[in-house]
DRENGUVEX-506141 format. One line per 5 residues: number of its first residue (from 0); their letters; for each residue z, y, x of C-alpha. Coordinates in nm, 3 decimals, decimal comma. Layout:
BEGIN
NUM = A = Z/Y/X ~ ...
//
This chain:
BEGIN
0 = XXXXX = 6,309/11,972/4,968 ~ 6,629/12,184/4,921 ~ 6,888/12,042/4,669 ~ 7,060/12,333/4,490 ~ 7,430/12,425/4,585
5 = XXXXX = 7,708/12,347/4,323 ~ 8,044/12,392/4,284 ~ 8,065/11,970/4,231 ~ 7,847/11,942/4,532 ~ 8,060/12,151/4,724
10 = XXXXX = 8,379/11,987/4,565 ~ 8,236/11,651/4,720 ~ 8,145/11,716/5,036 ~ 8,488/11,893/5,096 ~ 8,689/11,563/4,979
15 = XXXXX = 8,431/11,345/5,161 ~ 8,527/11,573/5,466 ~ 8,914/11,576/5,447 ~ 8,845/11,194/5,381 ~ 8,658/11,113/5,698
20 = XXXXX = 8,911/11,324/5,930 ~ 9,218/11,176/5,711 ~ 9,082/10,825/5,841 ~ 9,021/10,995/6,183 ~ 9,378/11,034/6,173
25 = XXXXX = 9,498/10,702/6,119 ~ 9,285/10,565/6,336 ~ 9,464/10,824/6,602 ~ 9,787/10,879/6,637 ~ 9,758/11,141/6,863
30 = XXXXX = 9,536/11,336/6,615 ~ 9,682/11,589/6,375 ~ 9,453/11,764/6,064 ~ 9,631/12,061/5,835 ~ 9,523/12,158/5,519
35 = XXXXX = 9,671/12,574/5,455 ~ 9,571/12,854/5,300 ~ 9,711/13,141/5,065 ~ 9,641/13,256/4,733 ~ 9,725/13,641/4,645
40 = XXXXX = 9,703/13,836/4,346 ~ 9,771/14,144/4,243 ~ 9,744/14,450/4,008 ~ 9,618/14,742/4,163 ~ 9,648/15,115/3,971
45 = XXXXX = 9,421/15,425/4,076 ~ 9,492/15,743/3,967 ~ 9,124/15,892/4,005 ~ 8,763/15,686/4,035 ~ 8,482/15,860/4,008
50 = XXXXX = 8,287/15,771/3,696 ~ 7,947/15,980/3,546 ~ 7,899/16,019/3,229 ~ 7,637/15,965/2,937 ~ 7,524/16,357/2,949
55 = XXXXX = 7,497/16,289/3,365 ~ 7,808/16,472/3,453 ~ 8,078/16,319/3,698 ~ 8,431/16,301/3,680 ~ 8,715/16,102/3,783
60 = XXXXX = 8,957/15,871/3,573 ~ 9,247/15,676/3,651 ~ 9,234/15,257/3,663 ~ 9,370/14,915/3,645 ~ 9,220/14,650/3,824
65 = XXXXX = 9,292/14,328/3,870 ~ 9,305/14,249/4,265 ~ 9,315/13,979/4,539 ~ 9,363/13,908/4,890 ~ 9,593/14,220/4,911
70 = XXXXX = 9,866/14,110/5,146 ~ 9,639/13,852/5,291 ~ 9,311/13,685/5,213 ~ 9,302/13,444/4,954 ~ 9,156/13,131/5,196
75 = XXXXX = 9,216/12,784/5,202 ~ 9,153/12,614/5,519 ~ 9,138/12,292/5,788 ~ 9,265/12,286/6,112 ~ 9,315/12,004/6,359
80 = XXXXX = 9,348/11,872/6,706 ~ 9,249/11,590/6,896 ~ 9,478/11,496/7,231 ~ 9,169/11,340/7,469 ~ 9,390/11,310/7,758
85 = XXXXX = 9,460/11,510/8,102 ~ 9,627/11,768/7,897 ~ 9,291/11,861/7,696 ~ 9,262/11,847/7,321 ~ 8,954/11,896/7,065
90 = XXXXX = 9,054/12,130/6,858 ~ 8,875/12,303/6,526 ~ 8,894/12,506/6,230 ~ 8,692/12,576/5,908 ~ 8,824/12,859/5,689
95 = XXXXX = 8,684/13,001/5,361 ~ 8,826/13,363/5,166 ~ 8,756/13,400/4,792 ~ 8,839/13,595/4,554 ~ 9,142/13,543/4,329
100 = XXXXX = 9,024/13,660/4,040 ~ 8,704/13,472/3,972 ~ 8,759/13,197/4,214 ~ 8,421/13,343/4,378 ~ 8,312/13,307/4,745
105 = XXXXX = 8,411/13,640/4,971 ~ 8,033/13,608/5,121 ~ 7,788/13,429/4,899 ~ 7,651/13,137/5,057 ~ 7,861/13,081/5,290
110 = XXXXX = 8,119/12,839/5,242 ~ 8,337/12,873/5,547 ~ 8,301/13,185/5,624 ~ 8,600/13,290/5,831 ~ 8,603/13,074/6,010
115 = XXXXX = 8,408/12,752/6,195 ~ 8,442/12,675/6,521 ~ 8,501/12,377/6,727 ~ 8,637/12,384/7,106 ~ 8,842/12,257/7,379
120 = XXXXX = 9,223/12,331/7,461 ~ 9,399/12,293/7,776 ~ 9,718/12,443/7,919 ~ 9,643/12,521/8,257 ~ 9,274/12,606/8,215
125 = XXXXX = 9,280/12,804/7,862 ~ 9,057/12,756/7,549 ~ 8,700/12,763/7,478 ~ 8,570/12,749/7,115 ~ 8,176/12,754/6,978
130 = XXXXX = 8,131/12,861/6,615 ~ 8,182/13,176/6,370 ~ 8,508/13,358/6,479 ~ 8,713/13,658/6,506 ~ 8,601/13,825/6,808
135 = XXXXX = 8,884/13,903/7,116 ~ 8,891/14,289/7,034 ~ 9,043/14,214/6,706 ~ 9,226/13,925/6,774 ~ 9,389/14,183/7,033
140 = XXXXX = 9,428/14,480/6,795 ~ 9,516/14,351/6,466 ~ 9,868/14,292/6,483 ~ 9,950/14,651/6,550 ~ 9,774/14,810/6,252
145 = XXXXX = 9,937/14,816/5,917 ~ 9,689/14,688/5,686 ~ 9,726/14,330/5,884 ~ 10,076/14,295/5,813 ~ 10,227/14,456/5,509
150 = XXXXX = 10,039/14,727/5,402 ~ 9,750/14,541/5,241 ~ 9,364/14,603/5,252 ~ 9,378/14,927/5,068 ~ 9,638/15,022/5,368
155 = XXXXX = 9,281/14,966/5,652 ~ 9,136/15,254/5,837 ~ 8,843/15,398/5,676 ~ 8,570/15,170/5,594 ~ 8,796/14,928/5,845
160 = XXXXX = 8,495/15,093/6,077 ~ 8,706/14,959/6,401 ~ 8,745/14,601/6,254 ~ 9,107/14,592/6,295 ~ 9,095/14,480/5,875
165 = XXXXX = 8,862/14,201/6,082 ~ 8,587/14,283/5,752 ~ 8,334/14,135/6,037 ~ 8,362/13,851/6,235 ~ 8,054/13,680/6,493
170 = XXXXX = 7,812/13,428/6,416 ~ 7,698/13,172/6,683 ~ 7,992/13,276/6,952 ~ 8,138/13,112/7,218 ~ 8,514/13,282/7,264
175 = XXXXX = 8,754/13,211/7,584 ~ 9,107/13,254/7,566 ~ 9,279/13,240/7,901 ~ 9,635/13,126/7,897 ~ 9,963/13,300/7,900
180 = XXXXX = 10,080/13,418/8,261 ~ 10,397/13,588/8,226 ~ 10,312/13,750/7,889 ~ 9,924/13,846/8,035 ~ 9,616/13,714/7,818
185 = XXXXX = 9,258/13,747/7,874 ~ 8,999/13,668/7,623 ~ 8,627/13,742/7,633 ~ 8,356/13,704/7,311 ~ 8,004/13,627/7,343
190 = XXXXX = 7,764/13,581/7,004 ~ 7,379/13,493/7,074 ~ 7,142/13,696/6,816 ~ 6,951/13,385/6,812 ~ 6,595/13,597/6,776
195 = XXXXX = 6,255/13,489/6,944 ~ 6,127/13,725/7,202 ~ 6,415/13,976/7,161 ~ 6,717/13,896/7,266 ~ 6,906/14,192/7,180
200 = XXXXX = 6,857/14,157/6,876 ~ 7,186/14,056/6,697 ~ 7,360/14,022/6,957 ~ 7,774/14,082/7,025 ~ 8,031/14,037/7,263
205 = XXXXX = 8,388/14,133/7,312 ~ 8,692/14,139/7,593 ~ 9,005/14,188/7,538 ~ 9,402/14,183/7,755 ~ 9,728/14,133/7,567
210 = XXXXX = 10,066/14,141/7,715 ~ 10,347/14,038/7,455 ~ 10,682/13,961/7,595 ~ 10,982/14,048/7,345 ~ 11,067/14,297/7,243
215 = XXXXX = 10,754/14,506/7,405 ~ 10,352/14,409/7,328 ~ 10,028/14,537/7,397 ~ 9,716/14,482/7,419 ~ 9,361/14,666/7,437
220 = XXXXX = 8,952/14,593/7,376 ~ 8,603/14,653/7,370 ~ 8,316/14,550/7,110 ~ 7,950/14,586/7,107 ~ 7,760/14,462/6,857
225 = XXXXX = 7,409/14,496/6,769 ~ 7,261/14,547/6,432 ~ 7,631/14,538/6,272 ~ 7,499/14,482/5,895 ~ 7,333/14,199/5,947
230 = XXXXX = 7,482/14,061/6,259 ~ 7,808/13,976/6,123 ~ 7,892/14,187/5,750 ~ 7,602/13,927/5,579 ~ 7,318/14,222/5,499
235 = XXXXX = 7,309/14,436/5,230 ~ 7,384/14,189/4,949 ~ 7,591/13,927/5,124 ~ 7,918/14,147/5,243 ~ 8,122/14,332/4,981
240 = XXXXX = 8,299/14,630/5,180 ~ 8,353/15,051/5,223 ~ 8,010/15,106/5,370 ~ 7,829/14,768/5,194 ~ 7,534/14,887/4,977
245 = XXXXX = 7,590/14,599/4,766 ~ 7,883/14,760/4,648 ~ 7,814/15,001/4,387 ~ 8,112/15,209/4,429 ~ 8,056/15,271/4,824
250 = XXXXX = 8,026/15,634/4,850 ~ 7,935/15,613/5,209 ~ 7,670/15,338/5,191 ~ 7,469/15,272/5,472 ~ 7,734/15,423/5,743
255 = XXXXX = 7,728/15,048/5,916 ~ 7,366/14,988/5,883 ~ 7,327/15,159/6,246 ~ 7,133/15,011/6,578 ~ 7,468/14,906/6,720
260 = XXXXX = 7,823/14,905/6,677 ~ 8,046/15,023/6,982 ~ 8,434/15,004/6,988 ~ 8,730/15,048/7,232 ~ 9,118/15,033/7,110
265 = XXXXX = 9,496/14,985/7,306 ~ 9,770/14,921/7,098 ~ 10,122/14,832/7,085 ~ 10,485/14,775/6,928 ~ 10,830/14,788/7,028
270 = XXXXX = 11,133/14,630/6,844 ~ 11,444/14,747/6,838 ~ 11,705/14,551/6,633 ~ 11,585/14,527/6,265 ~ 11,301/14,813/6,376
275 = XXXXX = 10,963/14,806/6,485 ~ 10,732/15,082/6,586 ~ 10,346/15,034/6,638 ~ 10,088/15,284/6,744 ~ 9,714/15,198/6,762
280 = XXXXX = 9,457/15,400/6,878 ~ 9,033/15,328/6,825 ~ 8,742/15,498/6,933 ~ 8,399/15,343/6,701 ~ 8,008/15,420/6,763
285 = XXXXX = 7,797/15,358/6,536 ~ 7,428/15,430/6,697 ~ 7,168/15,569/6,493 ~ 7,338/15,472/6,146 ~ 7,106/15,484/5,897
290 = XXXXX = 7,320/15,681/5,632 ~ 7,192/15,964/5,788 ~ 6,806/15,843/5,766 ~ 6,561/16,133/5,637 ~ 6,203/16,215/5,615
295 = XXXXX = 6,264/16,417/5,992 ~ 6,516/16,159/6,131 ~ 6,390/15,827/6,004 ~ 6,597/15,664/6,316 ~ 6,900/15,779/6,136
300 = XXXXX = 7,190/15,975/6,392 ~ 7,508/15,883/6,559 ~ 7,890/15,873/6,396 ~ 8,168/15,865/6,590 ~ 8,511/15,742/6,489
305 = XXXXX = 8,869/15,852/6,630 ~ 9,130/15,669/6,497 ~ 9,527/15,693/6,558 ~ 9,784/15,522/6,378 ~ 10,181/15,532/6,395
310 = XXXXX = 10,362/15,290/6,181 ~ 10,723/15,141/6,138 ~ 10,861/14,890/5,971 ~ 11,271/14,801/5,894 ~ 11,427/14,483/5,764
315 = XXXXX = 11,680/14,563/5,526 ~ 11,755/14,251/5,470 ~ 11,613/13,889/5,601 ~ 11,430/13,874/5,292 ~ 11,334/14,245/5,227
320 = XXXXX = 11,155/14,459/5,464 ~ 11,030/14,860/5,428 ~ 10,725/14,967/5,609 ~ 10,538/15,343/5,651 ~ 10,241/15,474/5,869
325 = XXXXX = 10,040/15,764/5,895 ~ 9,621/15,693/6,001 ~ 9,453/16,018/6,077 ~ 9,063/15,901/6,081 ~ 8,823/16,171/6,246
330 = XXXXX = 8,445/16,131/6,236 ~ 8,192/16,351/6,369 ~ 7,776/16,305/6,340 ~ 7,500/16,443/6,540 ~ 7,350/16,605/6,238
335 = XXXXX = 7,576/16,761/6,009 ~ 7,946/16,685/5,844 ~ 8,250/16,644/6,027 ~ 8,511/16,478/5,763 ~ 8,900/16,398/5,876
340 = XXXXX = 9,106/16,182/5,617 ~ 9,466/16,175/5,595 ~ 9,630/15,881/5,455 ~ 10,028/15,762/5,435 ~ 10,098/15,412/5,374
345 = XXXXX = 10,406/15,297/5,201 ~ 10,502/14,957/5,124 ~ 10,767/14,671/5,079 ~ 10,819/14,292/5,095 ~ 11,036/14,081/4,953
350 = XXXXX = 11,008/13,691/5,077 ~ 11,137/13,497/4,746 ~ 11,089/13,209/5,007 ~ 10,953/13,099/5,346 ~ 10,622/13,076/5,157
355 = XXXXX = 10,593/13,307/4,869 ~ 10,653/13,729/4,931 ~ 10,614/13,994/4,658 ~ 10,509/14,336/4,798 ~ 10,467/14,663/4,653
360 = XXXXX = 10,265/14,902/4,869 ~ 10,148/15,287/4,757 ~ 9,870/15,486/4,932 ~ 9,766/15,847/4,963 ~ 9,444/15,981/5,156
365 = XXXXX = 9,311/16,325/5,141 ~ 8,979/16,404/5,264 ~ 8,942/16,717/5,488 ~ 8,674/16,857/5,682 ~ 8,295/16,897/5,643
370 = XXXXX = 8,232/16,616/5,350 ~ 7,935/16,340/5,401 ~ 7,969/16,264/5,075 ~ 7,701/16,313/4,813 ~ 7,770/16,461/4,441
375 = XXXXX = 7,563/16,256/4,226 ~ 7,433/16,532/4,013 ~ 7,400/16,798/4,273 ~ 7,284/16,631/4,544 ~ 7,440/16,822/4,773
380 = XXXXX = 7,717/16,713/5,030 ~ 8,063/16,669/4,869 ~ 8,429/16,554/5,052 ~ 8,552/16,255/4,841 ~ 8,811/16,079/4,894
385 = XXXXX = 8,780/15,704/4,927 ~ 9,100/15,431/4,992 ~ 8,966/15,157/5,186 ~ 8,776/14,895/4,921 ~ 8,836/15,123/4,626
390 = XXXXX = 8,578/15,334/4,470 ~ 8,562/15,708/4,548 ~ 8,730/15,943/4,423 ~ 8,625/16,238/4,236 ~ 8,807/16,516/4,453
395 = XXXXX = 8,953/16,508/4,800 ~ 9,255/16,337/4,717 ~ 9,314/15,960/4,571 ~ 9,629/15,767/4,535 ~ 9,691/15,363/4,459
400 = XXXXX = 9,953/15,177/4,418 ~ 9,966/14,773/4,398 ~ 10,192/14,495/4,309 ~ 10,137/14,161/4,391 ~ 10,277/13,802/4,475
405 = XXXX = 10,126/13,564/4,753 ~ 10,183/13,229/4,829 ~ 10,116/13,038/5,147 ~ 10,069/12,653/5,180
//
C-alpha cells in the first residue's frame, strides 16, 4: 500500500536524514556534510504576451509577474564526503529547485530533482558518480553562455534547446570525471533507459574535454539522448519549460517531444584585466520531433538548431559588474519554416555581500525568418516572438526586463 506524499512527511524524512548523516559525522571526523542552497526572487515586466480575447481575437498586452530562480535556481541542497583512505573519498549530493513564489517543487514528484548521486573521488584516478546528474556536455558548456552566469533564465538560447540553461539533466547515469592534467579534463556520461526488451529506449550519454588554465578556457561536447521528453524533461506534465506542453503559454509545444535529441558545442573565454569575453557555439537535432506530426507525417520531421553566442562582461567595481551578449538562434525543418531569432542580453550585478547580489538584466529578441508559429484564430503559420520561459509574444518582437535579489547559504 502507498502512503500519500506530504509536505510533513517530506519535512520528516529530510530532518531524519540530515540527522542520521549529522551523527555520521560525529562519529567521523574525517567526514564533512553541507547544507547550501539559494533563494531568488524577482519581478519580471513584459512589454507584449499574447492574450485572446472573449470575441476569439488575439492580441498582445504588457505584464508583471512575479518570478524566481532568475539569477540562479532557487534549490536547497546536501553535499558531503567521506575520506575511506588511500586517497579515495565517498562523496554525494541531493539537490532540489522550487519555485520562489509558491514554495512549489520545479518537477512534481520529485523531490531531489537536480540532483542525486552518490560516487567515489580520488586524485590520481578521477571521479565516478551513479545517480540523476548534469550530463558532461553541459557541465562543459555552461560556463560560457550568459544565461548561467548573469544574464538569468530569460537570457537562455531558445527553448535552452542545447541544454546549456541545463532545463534537462539524466536519470539513472553513471558520469566519470577524469582529473586535471595541466588544465586538460575528460568526462564521459552514460544514462540506462532502464526498458525491457528495448534498450534504446531512453537512453543518453555524453563526452566532453575542458581545458581551463587562467586567463584562457575551453572546452567542447557531444549529447545524445533518446526520447528527450520523457527521458530527462519529466513528460508532458512533469517539466515546466519553452517547448513543455504542460505549459500553456509554450507557443512551440511539442518541439522536444522528438525520437532523439543530438547535440555538439566548443566554447570558451578569455580574461583580460577586469574583462571577459566568451563565445559559444551549438549545433542541436532533434529527430523526428513531433511538433511537426500531421495526418501525412505522423512520425513528425527533423529541426535543426545553430546556435552562436558572443558575450562580455566588465567589473566596474569588486562589487558591481556589467554584462552584454548577442545569441543568433537559426533553426531549419525538413518540412516547412525556417525561423532565426535575434536576441541582446543586457544585465548588471551588484554583490551587497559575498552571499547576497541584486541584478537587473533587460532582453530583446526579434523573430525573423519563415515563422513555425501558429495564430490561434487563423490557424495558419505565424513568427512570434518568444524570450526563453516567457509566453509568446503577439508580433515578432518581445522585450523583458527583471529585477531581483538572491541569496546564497
Amino acid at each position: 500500500m502507498k502512503h500519500p506524499t506530504t509536505p510533513r512527511t517530506i519535512a520528516a524524512a529530510v530532518a531524519a536524514l540530515v540527522a542520521s548523516m549529522a551523527a555520521h559525522g560525529i562519529a567521523h571526523a574525517e567526514s564533512s556534510i553541507t547544507l547550501y542552497g539559494d533563494v531568488d526572487a524577482g519581478i519580471t515586466y513584459t512589454n507584449n504576451q499574447q492574450v485572446t480575447h472573449a470575441d476569439g481575437s488575439i492580441g498582445g498586452g504588457h505584464n508583471f509577474q512575479f518570478t524566481g530562480g532568475n539569477l540562479a535556481p532557487s534549490r536547497f541542497g546536501l553535499t558531503g564526503s567521506e575520506d575511506i583512505g588511500g586517497g579515495t573519498a565517498v562523496t554525494f549530493k541531493l539537490e532540489n529547485s522550487f519555485f520562489t513564489g509558491s514554495g512549489n517543487f520545479v518537477q512534481a514528484g520529485a523531490l531531489f530533482n537536480q540532483n542525486a548521486w552518490v560516487g567515489l573521488t580520488n586524485e590520481r584516478y578521477g571521479t565516478l558518480t551513479f545517480g540523476r546528474q548534469f550530463d558532461s556536455y553541459t557541465n562543459a558548456l555552461a560556463p560560457y553562455a550568459s544565461s548561467i552566469t548573469w544574464a538569468t533564465l530569460y537570457g537562455s538560447h531558445i527553448g535552452d534547446v542545447d541544454n546549456l540553461n541545463a532545463a534537462l539533466n539524466l536519470n539513472n547515469a553513471v558520469q566519470y570525471v577524469s582529473p586535471t592534467f595541466a588544465g586538460f579534463s575528460v568526462s564521459g556520461t552514460y544514462s540506462l533507459g532502464g526498458v525491457a526488451d528495448d534498450f534504446s529506449q531512453k537512453r543518453g550519454w555524453a563526452v566532453s574535454a575542458s581545458y581551463n588554465n587562467a586567463p584562457f578556457s575551453f572546452g567542447i561536447g557531444y549529447l545524445d539522448l533518446n526520447n528527450p521528453l520523457d527521458a530527462a524533461l519529466g513528460g508532458e506534465q512533469g517539466y515546466i519549460g519553452d517547448f513543455a506542453c504542460s505549459n500553456p503559454t509554450a507557443m512551440y509545444c511539442e518541439l522536444q517531444n522528438a525520437h532523439a535529441l543530438k547535440a555538439f558545442g566548443a566554447g570558451g573565454s578569455y580574461t583580460i584585466g577586469p574583462a571577459t569575453i566568451g563565445l559559444v557555439y551549438t549545433h542541436t537535432t532533434l529527430d523526428d520531433s513531433l511538433y511537426f506530426a500531421s495526418a501525412t507525417r505522423p512520425q513528425g520531421a527533423d529541426a535543426r538548431f545553430d546556435i552562436v553566442e558572443v558575450n562580455g562582461t566588465y567589473a566596474l567595481s569588486p562589487a558591481l559588474t556589467l554584462g552584454a551578449a548577442y545569441i543568433y538562434n537559426s533553426m531549419k525543418t525538413d518540412v516547412s519554416g525556417s525561423p532565426k531569432f535575434h536576441q541582446v542580453n543586457l544585465g548588471a550585478t551588484y554583490s551587497l555581500s559575498k552571499r547576497t547580489t541584486l541584478y537587473a538584466v533587460g532582453i530583446f529578441q526579434k523573430a525573423a525568418g519563415s515563422g513555425i508559429g501558429t495564430n490561434p484564430v487563423t490557424g495558419q503559420a505565424a513568427n512570434y516572438a518568444q524570450i526563453p520561459n516567457l509566453p509568446n509574444s503577439s508580433t515578432d518582437k518581445q522585450v523583458s526586463v527583471t529585477v531581483g535579489l538572491k541569496h546564497s547559504f
